[in-house]
N, C-alpha and C positions, 0 to 999 in steps of 0.2 A: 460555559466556563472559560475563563481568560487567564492562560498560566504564562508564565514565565519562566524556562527552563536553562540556567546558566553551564559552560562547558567549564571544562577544568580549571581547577583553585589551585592555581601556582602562586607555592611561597606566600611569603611574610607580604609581599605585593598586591597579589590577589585577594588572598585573604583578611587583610586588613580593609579593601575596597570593598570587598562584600558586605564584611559587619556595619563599614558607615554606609553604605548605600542601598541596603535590604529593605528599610521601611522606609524608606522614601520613594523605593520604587516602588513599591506595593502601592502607595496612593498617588502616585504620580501615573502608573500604567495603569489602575484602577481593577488590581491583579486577584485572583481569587483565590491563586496557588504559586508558592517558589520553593523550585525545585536546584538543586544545586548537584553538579557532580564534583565532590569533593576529594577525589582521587591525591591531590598532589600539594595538597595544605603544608606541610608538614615540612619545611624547606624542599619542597616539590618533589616529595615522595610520601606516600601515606596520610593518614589524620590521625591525631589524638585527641583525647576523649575531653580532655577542656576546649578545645577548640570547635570538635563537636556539639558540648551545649552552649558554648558564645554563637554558635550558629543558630542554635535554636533560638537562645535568648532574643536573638538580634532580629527573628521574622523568617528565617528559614523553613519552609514545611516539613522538608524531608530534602533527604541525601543518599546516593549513589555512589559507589566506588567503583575500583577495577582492578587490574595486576596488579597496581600495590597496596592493596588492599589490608593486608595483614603486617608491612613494614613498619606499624608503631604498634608492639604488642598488646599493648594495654587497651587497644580498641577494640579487643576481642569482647569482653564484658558487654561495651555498648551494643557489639552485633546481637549480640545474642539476648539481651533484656529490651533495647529500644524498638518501637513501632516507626520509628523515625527514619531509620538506614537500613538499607538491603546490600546483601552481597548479590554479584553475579548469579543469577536462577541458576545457570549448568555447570557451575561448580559442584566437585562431589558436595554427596549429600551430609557428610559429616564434617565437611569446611564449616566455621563459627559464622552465626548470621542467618536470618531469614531470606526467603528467594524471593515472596514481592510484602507489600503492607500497606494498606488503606489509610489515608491520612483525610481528615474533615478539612475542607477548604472555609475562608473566610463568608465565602457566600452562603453557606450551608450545606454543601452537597458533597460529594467524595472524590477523594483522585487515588486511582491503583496509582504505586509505581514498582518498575519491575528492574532488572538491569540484567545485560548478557555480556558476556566474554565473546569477543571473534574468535577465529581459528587460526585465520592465515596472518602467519609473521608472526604470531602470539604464543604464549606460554600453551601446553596440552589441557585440552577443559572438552567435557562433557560434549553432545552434539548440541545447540540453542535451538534449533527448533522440536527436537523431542523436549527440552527442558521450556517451553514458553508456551507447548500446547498442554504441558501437566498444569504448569501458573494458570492459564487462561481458568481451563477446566476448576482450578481450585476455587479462582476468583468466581465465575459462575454468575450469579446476578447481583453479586454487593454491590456493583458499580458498573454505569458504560463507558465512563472516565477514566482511561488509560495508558498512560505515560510508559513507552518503552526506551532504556535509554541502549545505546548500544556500543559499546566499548572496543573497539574495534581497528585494525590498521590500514586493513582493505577497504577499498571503497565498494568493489565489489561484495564482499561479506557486509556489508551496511546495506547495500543494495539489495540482495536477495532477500535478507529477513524482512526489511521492509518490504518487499513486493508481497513474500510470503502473508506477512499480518493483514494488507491490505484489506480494508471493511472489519478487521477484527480487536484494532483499538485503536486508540485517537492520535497518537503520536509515536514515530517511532525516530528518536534523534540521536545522530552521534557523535561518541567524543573518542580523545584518547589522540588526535594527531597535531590537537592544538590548534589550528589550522581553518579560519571558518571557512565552509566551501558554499556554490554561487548557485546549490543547485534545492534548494526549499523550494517544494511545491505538496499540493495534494493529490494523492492518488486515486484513479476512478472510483474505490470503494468508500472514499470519503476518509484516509489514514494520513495524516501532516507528515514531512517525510524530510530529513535533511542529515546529509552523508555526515557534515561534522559543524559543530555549532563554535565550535573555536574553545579560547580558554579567558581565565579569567585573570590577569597579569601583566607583567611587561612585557610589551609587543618590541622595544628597542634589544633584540634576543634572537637567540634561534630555539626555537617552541620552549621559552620562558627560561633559557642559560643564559648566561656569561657568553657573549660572542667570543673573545679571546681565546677564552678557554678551551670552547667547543673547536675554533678553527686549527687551533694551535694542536689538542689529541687528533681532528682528523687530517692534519699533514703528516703530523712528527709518530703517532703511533705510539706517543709518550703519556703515557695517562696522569691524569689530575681530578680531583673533582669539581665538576661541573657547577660551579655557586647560580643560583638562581639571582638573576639580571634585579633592574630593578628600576629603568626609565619607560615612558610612552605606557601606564599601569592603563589599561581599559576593561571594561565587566564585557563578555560575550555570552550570544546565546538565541534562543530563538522564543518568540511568543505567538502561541498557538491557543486561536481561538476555536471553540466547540459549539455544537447544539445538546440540549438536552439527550438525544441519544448518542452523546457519543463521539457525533460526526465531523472532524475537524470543518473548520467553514475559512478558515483562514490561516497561514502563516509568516509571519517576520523576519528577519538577519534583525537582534537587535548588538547594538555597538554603543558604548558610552567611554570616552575618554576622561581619566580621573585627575583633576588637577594635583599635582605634588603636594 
């Protein structure tokens, strides 16, 4: 299986990049699954539920959130009816949303996808590894196609669970810092492994703001709000190939720069 796993959708930037470039990367990478974490669509905070299905429309398999997950209220309905978006696994259990969901890839075959909350730096949530050995357990034999994303601020906290999962799904990748880091590799149990795959947005920003804006609250302590930037738009993310069991056999930094 050959998927394509995109990091965060910042703003009107991002996400406008994505809907025109969804199906053209799918037969340009000749992709069998696109995966998106769409945390920050929503002027880079949240998604809503139009945006939601233009994603789908557009060639989207499925979607991942994270902290702001709940910031556009009206996406509570999609959490909770769609097979498409998962909330965080170790969120309490009466948070809106499924913890993972199976989605048919283009080739024919299946892809889990799961998503977990960090701890450190982060809002309070659930432990992630009691919450991803209950998913595993539920998932069972549906599929050996496993996409974990991980949400996360630590690198260390990206690091563990990935170590943790190793040999027991195919990917375990993160987002949440914006940031794509230089360290994708495969782990001896055959798990594709990458601390943060970056985001999907203006890189001319500090992790998808308004430089200004951002430099200006952290000298002066004067608050404003942060407008999401909106030059140097690029799609980030990582593409992780498998074997039939499972076993990642390969992974990418992918980068595309969006002409204006």
């Amino acid at each position: 299986m050959r998927i394509l796993f995109l990091g965060d959708v910042v703003g009107k930037p991002g996400y406008t990049a994505v809907l025109q470039h969804a199906e053209p990367l799918r037969k340009e990478l000749r992709l069998d699954a696109l995966v998106v974490n769409a945390e920050n669509a929503a002027d880079g905070s949240g998604l809503t539920s139009r945006q939601y299905r233009r994603l789908v429309d557009a060639g989207v398999d499925a979607m991942t959130l994270g902290d702001h997950i709940y910031r556009e209220k009206e996406i509570t309905k999609t959490l909770q009816t769609s097979k498409r978006i998962v909330k965080p696994a170790n969120f309490p259990p009466d948070a809106p949303g499924k913890c993972w969901t199976i989605v048919k890839t283009s080739g024919g075959g299946s892809l889990a996808i799961v998503s977990l909350l960090g701890r450190v730096f982060m809002r309070p949530v659930d432990c992630p590894f009691i919450a991803i050995d209950r998913v595993l357990e539920e998932i069972g034999d549906a599929t050996k196609q496993i996409l974990v994303d991980v949400h996360a601020e630590a690198t260390s906290d990206k690091q563990a669970i990935g170590r943790y999962l190793d040999g027991r799904v195919t990917a375990v990748l993160g987002t949440h810092t914006h940031v794509p880091t230089a360290d994708g590799c495969i782990f001896p149990g055959g798990t594709a492994f990458q601390c943060d795959v970056g985001m999907c947005g203006p890189y001319a920003s500090i992790i998808g703001r308004d430089i200004k804006r951002v430099t200006q609250t952290t000298r002066t302590f004067e608050p404003c709000h942060f407008h999401v930037a909106t030059d140097d738009v690029r799609l980030c993310g990582a593409i992780v190939q498998s074997d039939v069991n499972g076993r990642a056999t390969s992974i990418e930094r992918f980068e595309r720069r969006i002409d204006k």
